[in-house]
C-alpha positions as a Markdown table, in Angstrom:
| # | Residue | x | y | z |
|---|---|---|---|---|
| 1 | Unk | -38.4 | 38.0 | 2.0 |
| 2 | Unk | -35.7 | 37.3 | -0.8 |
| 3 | Unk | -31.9 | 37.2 | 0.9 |
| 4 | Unk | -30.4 | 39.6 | -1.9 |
| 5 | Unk | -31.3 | 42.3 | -4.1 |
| 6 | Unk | -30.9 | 40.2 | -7.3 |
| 7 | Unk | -33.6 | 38.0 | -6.0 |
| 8 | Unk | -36.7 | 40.0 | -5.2 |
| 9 | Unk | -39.8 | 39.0 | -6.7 |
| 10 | Unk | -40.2 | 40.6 | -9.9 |
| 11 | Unk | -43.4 | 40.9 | -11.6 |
| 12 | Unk | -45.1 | 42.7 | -14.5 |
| 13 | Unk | -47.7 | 45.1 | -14.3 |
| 14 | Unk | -50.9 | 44.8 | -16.3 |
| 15 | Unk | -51.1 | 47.1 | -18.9 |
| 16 | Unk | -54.1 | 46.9 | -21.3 |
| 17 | Unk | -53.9 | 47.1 | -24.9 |
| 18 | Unk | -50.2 | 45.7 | -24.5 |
| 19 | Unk | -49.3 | 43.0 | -22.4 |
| 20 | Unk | -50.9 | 40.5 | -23.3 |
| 21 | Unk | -50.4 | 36.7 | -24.3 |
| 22 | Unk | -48.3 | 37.2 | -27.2 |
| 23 | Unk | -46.4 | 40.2 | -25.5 |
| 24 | Unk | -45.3 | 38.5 | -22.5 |
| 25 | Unk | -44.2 | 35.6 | -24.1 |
| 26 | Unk | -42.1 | 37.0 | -26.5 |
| 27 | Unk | -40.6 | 39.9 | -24.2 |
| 28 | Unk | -39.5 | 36.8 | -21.4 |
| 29 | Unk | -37.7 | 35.3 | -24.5 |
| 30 | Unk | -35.9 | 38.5 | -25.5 |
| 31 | Unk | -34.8 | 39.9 | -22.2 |
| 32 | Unk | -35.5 | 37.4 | -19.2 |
| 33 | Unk | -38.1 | 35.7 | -16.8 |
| 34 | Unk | -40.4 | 37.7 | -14.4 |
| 35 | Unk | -41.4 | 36.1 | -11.2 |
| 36 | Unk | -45.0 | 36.5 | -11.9 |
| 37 | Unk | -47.0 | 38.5 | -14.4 |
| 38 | Unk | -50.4 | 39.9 | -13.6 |
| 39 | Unk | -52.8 | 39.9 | -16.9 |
| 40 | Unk | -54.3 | 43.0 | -17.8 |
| 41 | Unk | -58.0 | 42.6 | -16.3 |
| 42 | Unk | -61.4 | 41.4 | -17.5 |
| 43 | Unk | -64.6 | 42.7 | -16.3 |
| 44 | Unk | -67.3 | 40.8 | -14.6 |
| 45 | Unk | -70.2 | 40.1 | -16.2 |
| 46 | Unk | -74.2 | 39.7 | -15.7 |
| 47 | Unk | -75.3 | 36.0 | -16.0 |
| 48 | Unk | -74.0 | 32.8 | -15.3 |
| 49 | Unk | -72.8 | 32.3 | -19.5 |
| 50 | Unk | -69.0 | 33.1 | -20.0 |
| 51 | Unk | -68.0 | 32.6 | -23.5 |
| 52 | Unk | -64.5 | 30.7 | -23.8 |
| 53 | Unk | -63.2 | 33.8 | -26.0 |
| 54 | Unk | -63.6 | 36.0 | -23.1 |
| 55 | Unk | -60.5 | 34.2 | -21.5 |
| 56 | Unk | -58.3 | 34.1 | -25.3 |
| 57 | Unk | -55.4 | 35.9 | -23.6 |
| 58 | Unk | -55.7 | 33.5 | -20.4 |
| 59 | Unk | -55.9 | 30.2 | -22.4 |
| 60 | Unk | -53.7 | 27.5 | -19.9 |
| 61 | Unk | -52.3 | 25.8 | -23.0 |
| 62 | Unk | -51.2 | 29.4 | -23.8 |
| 63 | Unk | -49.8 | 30.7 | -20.5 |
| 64 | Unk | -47.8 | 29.6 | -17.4 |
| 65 | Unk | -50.5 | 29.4 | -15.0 |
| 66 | Unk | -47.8 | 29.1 | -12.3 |
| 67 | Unk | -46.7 | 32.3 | -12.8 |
| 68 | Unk | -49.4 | 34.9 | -14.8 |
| 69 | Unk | -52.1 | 35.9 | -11.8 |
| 70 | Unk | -55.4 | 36.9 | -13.8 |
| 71 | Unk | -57.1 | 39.9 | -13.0 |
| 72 | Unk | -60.8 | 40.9 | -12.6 |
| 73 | Unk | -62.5 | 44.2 | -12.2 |
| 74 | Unk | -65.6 | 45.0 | -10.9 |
| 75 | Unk | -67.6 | 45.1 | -7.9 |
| 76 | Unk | -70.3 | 42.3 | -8.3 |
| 77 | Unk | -69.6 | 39.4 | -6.0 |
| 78 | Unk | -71.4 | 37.1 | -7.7 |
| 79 | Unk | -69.6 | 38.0 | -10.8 |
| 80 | Unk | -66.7 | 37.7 | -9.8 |
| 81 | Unk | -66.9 | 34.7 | -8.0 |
| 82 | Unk | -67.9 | 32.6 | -11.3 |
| 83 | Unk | -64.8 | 34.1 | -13.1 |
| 84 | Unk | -62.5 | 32.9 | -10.3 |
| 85 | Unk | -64.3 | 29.5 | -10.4 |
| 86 | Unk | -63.8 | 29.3 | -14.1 |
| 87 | Unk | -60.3 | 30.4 | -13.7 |
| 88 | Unk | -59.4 | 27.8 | -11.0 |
| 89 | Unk | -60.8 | 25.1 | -13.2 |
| 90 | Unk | -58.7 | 26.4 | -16.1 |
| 91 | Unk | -56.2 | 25.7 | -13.3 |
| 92 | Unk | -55.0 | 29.2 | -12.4 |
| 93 | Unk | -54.0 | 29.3 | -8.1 |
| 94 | Unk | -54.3 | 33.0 | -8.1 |
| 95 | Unk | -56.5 | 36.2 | -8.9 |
| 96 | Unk | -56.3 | 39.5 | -8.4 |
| 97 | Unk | -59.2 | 42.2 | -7.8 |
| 98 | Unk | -58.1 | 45.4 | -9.5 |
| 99 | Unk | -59.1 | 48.6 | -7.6 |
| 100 | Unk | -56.3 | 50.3 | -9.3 |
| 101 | Unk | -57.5 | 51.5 | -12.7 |
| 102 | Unk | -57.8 | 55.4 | -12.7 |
| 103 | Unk | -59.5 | 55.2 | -16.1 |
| 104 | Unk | -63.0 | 57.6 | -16.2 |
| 105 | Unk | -65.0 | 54.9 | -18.0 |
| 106 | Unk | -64.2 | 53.3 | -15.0 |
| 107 | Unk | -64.4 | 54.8 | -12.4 |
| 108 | Unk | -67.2 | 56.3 | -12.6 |
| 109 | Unk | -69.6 | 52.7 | -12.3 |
| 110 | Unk | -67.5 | 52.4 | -9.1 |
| 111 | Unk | -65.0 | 50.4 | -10.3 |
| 112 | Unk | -61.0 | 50.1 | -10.1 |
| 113 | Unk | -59.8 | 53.5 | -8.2 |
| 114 | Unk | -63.6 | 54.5 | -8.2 |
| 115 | Unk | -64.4 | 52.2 | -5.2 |
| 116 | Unk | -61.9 | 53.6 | -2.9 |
| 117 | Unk | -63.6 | 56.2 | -1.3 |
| 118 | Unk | -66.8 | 53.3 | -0.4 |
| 119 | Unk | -64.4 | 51.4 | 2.2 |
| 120 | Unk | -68.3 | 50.0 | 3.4 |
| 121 | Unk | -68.6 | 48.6 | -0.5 |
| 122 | Unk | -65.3 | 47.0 | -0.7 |
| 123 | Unk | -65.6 | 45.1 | 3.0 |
| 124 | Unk | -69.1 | 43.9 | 1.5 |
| 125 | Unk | -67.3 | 42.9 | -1.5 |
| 126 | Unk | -65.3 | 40.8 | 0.7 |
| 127 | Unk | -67.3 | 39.2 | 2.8 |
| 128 | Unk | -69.5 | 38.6 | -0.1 |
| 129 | Unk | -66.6 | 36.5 | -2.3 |
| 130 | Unk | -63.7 | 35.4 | 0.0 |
| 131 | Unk | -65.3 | 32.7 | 1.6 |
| 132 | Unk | -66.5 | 31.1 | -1.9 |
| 133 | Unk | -63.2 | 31.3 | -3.9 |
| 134 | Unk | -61.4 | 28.2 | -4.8 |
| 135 | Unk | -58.8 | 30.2 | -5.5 |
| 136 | Unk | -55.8 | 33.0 | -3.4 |
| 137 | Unk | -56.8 | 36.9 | -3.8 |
| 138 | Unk | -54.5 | 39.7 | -4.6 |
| 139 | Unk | -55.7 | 43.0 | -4.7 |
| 140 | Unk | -53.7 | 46.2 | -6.7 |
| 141 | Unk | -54.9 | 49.2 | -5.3 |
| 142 | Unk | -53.6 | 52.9 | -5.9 |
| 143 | Unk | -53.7 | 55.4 | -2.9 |
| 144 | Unk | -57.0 | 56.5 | -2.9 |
| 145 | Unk | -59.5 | 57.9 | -6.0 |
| 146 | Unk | -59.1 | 61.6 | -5.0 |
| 147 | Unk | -57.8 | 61.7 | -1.2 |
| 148 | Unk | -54.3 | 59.7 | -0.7 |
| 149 | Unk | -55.6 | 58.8 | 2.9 |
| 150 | Unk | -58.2 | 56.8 | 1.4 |
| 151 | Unk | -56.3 | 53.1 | 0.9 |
| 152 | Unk | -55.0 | 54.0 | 4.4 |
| 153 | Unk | -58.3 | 53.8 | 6.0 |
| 154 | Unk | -59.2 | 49.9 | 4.1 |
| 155 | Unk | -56.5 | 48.5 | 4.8 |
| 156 | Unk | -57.6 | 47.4 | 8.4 |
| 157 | Unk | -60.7 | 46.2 | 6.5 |
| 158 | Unk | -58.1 | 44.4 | 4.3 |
| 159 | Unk | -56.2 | 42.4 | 7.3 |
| 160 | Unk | -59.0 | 40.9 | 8.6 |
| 161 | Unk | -59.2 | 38.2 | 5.2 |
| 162 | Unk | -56.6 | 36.3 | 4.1 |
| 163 | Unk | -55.1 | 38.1 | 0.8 |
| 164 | Unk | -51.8 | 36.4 | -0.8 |
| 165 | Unk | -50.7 | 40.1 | -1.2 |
| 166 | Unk | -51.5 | 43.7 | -1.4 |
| 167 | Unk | -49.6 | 46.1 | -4.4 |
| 168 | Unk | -50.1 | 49.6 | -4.1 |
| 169 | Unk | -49.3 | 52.1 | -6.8 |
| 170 | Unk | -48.6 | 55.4 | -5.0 |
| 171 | Unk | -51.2 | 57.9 | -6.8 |
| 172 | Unk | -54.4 | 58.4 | -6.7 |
| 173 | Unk | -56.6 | 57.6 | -9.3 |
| 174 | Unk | -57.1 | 61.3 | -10.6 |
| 175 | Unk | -53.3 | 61.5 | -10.7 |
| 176 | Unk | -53.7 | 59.4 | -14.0 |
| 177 | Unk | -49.9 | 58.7 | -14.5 |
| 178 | Unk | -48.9 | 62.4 | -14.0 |
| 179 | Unk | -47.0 | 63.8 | -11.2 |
| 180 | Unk | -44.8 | 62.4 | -8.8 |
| 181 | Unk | -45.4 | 59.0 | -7.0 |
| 182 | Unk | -46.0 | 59.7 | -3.3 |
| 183 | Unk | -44.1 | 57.6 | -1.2 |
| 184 | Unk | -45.0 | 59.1 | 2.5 |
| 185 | Unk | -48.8 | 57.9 | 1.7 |
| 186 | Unk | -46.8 | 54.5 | 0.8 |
| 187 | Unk | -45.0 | 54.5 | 3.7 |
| 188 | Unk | -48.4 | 55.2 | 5.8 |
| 189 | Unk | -49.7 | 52.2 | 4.2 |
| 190 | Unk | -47.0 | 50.0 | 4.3 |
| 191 | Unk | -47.0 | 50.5 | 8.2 |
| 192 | Unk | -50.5 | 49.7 | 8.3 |
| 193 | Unk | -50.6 | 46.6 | 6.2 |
| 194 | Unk | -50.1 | 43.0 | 7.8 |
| 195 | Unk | -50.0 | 41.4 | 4.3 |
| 196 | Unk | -46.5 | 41.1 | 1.8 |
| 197 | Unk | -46.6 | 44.5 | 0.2 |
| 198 | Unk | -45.8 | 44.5 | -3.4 |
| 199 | Unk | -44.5 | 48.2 | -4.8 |
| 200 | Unk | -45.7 | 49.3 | -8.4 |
| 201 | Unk | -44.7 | 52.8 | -10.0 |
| 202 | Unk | -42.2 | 55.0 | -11.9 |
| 203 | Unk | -39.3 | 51.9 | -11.4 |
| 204 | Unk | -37.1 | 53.0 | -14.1 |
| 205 | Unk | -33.7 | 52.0 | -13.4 |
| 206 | Unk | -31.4 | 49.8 | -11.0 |
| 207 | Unk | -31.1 | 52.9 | -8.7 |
| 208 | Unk | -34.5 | 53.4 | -8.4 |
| 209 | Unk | -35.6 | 50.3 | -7.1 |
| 210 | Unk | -32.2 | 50.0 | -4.3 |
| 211 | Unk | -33.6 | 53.7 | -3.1 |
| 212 | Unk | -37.4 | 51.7 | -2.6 |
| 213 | Unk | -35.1 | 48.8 | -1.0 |
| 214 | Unk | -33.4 | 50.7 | 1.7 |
| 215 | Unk | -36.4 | 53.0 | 2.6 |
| 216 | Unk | -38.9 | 49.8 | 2.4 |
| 217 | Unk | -36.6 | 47.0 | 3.6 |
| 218 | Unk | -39.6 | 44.5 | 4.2 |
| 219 | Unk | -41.7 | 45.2 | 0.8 |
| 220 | Unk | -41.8 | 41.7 | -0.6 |
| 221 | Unk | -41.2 | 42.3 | -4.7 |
| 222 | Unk | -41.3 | 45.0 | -7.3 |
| 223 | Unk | -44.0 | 45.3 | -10.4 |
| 224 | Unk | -42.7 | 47.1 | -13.4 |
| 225 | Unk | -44.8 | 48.5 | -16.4 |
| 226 | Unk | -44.0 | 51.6 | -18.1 |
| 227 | Unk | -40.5 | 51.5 | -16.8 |
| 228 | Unk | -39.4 | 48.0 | -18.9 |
| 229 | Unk | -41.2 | 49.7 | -21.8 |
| 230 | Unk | -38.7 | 51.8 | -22.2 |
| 231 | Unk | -36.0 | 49.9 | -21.1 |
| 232 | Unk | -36.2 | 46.6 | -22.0 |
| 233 | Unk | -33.1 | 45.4 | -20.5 |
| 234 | Unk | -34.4 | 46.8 | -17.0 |
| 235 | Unk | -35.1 | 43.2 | -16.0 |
| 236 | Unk | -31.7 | 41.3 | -17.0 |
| 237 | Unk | -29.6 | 44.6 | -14.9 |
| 238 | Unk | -32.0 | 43.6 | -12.2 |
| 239 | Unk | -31.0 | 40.2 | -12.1 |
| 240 | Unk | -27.2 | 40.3 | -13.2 |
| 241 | Unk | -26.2 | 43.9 | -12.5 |
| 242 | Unk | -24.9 | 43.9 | -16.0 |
| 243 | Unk | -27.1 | 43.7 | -19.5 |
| 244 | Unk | -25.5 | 44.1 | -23.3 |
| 245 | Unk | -27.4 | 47.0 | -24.2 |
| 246 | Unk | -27.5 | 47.0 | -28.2 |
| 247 | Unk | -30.2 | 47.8 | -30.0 |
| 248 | Unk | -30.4 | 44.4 | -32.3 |
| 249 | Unk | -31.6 | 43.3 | -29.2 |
| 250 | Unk | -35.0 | 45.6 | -29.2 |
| 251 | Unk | -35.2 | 45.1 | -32.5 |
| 252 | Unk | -35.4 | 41.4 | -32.6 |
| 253 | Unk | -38.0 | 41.6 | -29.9 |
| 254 | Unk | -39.9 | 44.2 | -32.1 |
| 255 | Unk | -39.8 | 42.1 | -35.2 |
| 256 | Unk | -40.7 | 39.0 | -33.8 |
| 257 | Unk | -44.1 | 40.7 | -31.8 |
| 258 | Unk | -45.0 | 42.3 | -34.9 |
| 259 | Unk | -44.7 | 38.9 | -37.0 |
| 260 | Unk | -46.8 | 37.3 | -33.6 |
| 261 | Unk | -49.3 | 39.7 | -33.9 |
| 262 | Unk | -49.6 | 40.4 | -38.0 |
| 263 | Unk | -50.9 | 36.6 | -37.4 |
| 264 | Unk | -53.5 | 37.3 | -35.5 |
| 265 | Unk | -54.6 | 40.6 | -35.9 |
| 266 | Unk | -56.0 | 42.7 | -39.3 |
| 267 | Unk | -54.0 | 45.5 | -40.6 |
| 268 | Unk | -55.5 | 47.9 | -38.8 |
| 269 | Unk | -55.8 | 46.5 | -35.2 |
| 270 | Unk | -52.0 | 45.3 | -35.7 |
| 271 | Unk | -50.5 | 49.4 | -36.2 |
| 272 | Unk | -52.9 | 50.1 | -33.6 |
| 273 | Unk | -51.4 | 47.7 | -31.3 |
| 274 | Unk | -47.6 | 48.6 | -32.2 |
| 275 | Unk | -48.5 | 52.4 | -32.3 |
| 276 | Unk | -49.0 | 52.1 | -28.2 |
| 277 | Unk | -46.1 | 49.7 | -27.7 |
| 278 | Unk | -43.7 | 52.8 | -29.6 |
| 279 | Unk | -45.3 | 55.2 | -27.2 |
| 280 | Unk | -43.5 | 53.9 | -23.8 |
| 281 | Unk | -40.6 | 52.0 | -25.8 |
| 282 | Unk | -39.6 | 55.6 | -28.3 |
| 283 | Unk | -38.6 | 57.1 | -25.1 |
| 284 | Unk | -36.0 | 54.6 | -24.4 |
| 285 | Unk | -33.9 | 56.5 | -27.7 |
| 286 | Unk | -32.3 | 59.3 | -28.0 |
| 287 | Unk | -34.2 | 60.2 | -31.0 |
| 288 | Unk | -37.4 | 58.3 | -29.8 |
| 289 | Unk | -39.9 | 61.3 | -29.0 |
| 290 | Unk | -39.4 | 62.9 | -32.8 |
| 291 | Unk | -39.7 | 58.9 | -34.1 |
| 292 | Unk | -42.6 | 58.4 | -32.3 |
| 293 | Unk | -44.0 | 61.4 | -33.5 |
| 294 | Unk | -43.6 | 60.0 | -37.3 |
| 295 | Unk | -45.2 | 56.2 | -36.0 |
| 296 | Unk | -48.6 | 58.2 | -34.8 |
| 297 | Unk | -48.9 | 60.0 | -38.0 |
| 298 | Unk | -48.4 | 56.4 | -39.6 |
| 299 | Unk | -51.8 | 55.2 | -41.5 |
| 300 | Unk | -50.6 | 52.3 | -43.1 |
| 301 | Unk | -48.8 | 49.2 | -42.4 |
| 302 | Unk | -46.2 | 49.7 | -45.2 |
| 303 | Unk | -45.9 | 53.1 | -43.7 |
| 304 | Unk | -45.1 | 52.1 | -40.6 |
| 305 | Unk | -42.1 | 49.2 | -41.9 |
| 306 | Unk | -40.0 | 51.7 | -43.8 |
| 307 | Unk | -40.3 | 54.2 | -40.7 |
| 308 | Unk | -39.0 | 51.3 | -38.8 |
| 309 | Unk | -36.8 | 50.5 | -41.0 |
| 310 | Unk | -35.0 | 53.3 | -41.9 |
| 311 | Unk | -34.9 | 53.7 | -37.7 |
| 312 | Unk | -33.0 | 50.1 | -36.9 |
| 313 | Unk | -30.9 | 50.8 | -39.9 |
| 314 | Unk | -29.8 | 54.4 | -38.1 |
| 315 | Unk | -29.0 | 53.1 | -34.7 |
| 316 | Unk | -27.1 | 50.1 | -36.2 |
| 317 | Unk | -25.1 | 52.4 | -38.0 |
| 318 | Unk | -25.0 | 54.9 | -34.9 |
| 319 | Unk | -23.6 | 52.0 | -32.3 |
| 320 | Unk | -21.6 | 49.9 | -35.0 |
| 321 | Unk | -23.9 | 47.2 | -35.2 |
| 322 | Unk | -24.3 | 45.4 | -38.6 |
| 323 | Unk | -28.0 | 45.9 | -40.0 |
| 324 | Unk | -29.7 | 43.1 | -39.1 |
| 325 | Unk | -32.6 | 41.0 | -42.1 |
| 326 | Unk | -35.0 | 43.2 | -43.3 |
| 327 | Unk | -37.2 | 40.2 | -43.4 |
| 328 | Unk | -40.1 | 41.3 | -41.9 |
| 329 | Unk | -39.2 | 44.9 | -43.0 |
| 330 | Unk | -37.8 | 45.3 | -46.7 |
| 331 | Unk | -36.7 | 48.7 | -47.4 |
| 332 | Unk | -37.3 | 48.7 | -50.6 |
């Protein structure tokens, strides 16, 4: 357990569609250096032939493999086990099995929040993989599918193999993201579990994660997702206590992702891409919900730079900034 508050473990949550390679590298440049990063997942797959695209976003060369923990859904064992094996020879030391994901598509093959109700399946699972991985096993888990009591009742399975951690998102899968997190089912679980407990949900500020500190002294780090989304500095007032909170700071992030991605991505994929990063990172401004607004209806690229823009130019003006180069974004 860290000694201070400035020096719990940190880590980012997976979140498909928007943290991936070039995301995380450019955020940790902008606004500071996560303990770990969990990847958004991959899925297994039938057969023993993995193409070497299928791990783009995990490419060692790429990546800090001392740091970013890969994740895999799914519930074949044999599966799974060649991912991990392929992943340990890429030189990755961890993995984590997501049974998290509340997603329909998912959940419904059994998958991510869809196996916990089947406490039988996931012991099987277990028994199955753990003694053939080369490499340490995470799991992220949310409380249960549709009953909050369901995580409660695996975790006993869960003690009996040797996990590097357990991190528990405090909904249930049929929650989505909507309501409340529910941390008396957390608390039920944390009692329960003999592994380091990792905490993952609706960390939005400083306060937030000192209430989670004093009511879960022993939890051994914090994920954040949607929460440094919207406020990118979120990481650096963890650390420091203090961040410099202008906005030519989000906006240098933004313009260098979109220049990392524009080089990798069509037109079309690339406003995709930056249409779900303004979805978490619009409510961060003042004005960010009616902005946003204007970036969904955006069908174009050049659309999109003079919405953006005319937006930076605003809250320069607003906080007395000078306007920074319209290089990537000529308002012309």
């Amino acid at each position: 357990m860290p000694s201070s508050f400035s020096e719990q473990y940190l880590y980012l949550a997976p979140l498909r569609g928007i943290t991936d390679r070039i995301f995380r590298t450019v955020f940790e440049k902008h606004f500071g250096t996560f303990n770990y990063m969990v990847a958004p997942f991959i899925s297994t797959i039938q057969g023993t032939q993995v193409r070497p695209t299928y791990f783009r976003d995990l490419l060692p060369q790429q990546n800090d493999t001392r740091r970013l923990v890969p994740q895999i859904i799914g519930n074949d064992s044999d599966g799974f086990v060649l991912l991990c094996k392929m992943l340990s020879d890429a030189g990755y030391k961890s993995v984590n099995w997501n049974l998290g994901c509340p997603s329909p598509l998912i959940t419904r093959k059994r998958r991510g929040s869809g196996l916990l109700p089947h406490a039988e399946i996931i012991e099987s699972f277990l028994d199955q993989t753990v003694p053939r991985l080369s490499v340490c096993l995470s799991i992220k888990a949310r409380l249960g599918f549709k009953n909050p009591t369901e995580l409660q009742k695996i975790i006993p399975i869960l003690n009996n193999y040797p996990l590097r951690e357990l991190i528990i998102h405090p909904r249930t899968g049929n929650q989505m993201y909507s309501g409340t997190v529910d941390l008396d089912h957390f608390e039920q679980c944390s009692r329960l579990c003999r592994h380091k407990l990792i905490y993952n949900g609706d960390i939005g500020s400083k306060a937030d994660m000192q209430i989670l500190s004093k009511r879960f002294p022993d939890l051994h780090g914090y994920m954040v997702g949607r929460g440094i989304l919207r406020y990118p500095y979120l990481l650096e007032l963890f650390r420091k206590g203090t961040t410099d909170e202008s906005t030519d700071r989000i906006k240098a992030f933004h313009d260098e992702l979109f220049f990392a991605n524009q080089n990798v991505l069509a037109p079309p994929n690339l406003l995709g891409k930056m249409k779900e990063l303004w979805k978490f990172m619009g409510q961060g401004f003042h004005e960010g919900e009616h902005f946003t607004a204007k970036i969904l209806r955006a069908d174009k690229i050049e659309t999109y730079n003079h919405y953006i823009c005319d937006f930076f130019s605003k809250c320069s003006r607003e906080k007395s900034h000078d306007i920074l180069s319209d290089f990537y974004f000529p308002c012309e």
